[in-house]
VEXDREN-2710 file (C-alpha; in Angstrom, 1 decimal):
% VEXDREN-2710
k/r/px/py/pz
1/UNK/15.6/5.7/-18.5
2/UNK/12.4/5.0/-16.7
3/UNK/12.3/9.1/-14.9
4/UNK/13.8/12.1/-15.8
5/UNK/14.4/12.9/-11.7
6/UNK/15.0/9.2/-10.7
7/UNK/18.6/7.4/-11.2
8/UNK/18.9/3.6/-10.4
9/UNK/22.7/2.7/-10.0
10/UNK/22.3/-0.9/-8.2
11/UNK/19.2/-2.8/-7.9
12/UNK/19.3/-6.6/-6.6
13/UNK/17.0/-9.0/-5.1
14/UNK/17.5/-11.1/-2.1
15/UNK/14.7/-13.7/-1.3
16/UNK/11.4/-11.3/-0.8
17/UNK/13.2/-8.3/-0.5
18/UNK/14.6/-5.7/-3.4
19/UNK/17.6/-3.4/-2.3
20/UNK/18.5/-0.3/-4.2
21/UNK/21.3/1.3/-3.7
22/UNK/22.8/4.1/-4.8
23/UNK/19.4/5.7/-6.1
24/UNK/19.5/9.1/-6.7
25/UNK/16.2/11.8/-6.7
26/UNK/16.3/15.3/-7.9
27/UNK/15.0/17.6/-5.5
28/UNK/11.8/19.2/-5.8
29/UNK/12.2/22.5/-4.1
30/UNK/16.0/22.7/-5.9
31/UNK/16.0/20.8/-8.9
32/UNK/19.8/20.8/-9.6
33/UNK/19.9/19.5/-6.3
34/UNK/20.0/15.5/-6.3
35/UNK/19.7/13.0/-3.0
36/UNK/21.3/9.9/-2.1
37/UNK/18.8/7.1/-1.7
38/UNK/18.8/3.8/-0.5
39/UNK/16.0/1.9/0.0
40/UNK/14.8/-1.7/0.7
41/UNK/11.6/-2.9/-0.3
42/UNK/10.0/-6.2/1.3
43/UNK/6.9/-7.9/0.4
44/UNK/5.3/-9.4/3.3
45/UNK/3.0/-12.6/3.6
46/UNK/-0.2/-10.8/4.3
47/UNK/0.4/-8.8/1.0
48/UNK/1.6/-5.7/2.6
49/UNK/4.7/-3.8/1.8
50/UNK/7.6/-2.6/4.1
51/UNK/10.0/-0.3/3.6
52/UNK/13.1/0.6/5.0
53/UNK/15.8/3.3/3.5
54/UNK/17.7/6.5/4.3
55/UNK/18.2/9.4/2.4
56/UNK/20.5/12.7/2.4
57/UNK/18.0/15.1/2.6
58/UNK/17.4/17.7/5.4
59/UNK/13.9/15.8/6.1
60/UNK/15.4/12.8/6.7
61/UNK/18.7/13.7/8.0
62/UNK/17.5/16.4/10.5
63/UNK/13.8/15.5/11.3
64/UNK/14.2/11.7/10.9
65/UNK/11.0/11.3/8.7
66/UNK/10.4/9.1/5.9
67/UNK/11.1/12.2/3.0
68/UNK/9.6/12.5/-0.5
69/UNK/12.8/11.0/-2.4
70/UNK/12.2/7.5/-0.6
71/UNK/8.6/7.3/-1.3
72/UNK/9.3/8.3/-4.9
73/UNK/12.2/6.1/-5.5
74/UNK/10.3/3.2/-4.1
75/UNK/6.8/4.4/-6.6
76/UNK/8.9/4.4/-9.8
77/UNK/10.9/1.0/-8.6
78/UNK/7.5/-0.3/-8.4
79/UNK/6.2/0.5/-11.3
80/UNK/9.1/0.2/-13.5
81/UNK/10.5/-3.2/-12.4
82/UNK/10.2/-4.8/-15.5
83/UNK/12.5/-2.6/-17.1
84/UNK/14.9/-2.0/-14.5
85/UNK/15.4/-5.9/-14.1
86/UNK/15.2/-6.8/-17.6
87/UNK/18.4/-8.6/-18.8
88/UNK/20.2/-8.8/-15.1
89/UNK/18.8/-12.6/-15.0
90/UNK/16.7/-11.7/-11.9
91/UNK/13.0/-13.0/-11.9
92/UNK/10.3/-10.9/-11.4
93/UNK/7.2/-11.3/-9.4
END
């Protein structure tokens, strides 16, 4: 376990891109409250970072925003990469 409010169920890699799917965030404002994420992360030639995902949360679902549980999925991904990869034979930049 990498977070105590982040779940990873499938993480893959496909070329410059990492997709995670199935991700699940524990709400903030209700913490027994946990979103759906998914969430695409793609590293771009000029060393910038896009990111694409969708969430269940009213932010996302209602205002169409990028919420919190997509930025914080994505942070701890980042971070904990290493881990989350280790052993799935998938190499790691």
């Amino acid at each position: 376990m990498v977070s105590k409010d982040v779940i990873f169920d499938e993480v893959r890699r496909n070329g410059r891109e990492w997709i995670i799917r199935g991700g699940r965030v524990r709400s903030r404002s209700r913490p027994s409250t946990w979103h759906n994420v998914e969430v695409r992360i793609r590293r771009l030639r000029n060393s910038e970072v896009a990111i694409v995902g969708r969430c269940d949360c009213e932010a996302f679902t209602k205002g169409h925003m990028v919420c919190w549980h997509m930025l914080h999925l994505t942070n701890v991904f980042i971070r904990n990469r290493r881990k989350l990869v280790n052993g799935l034979g998938i190499s790691v930049n």
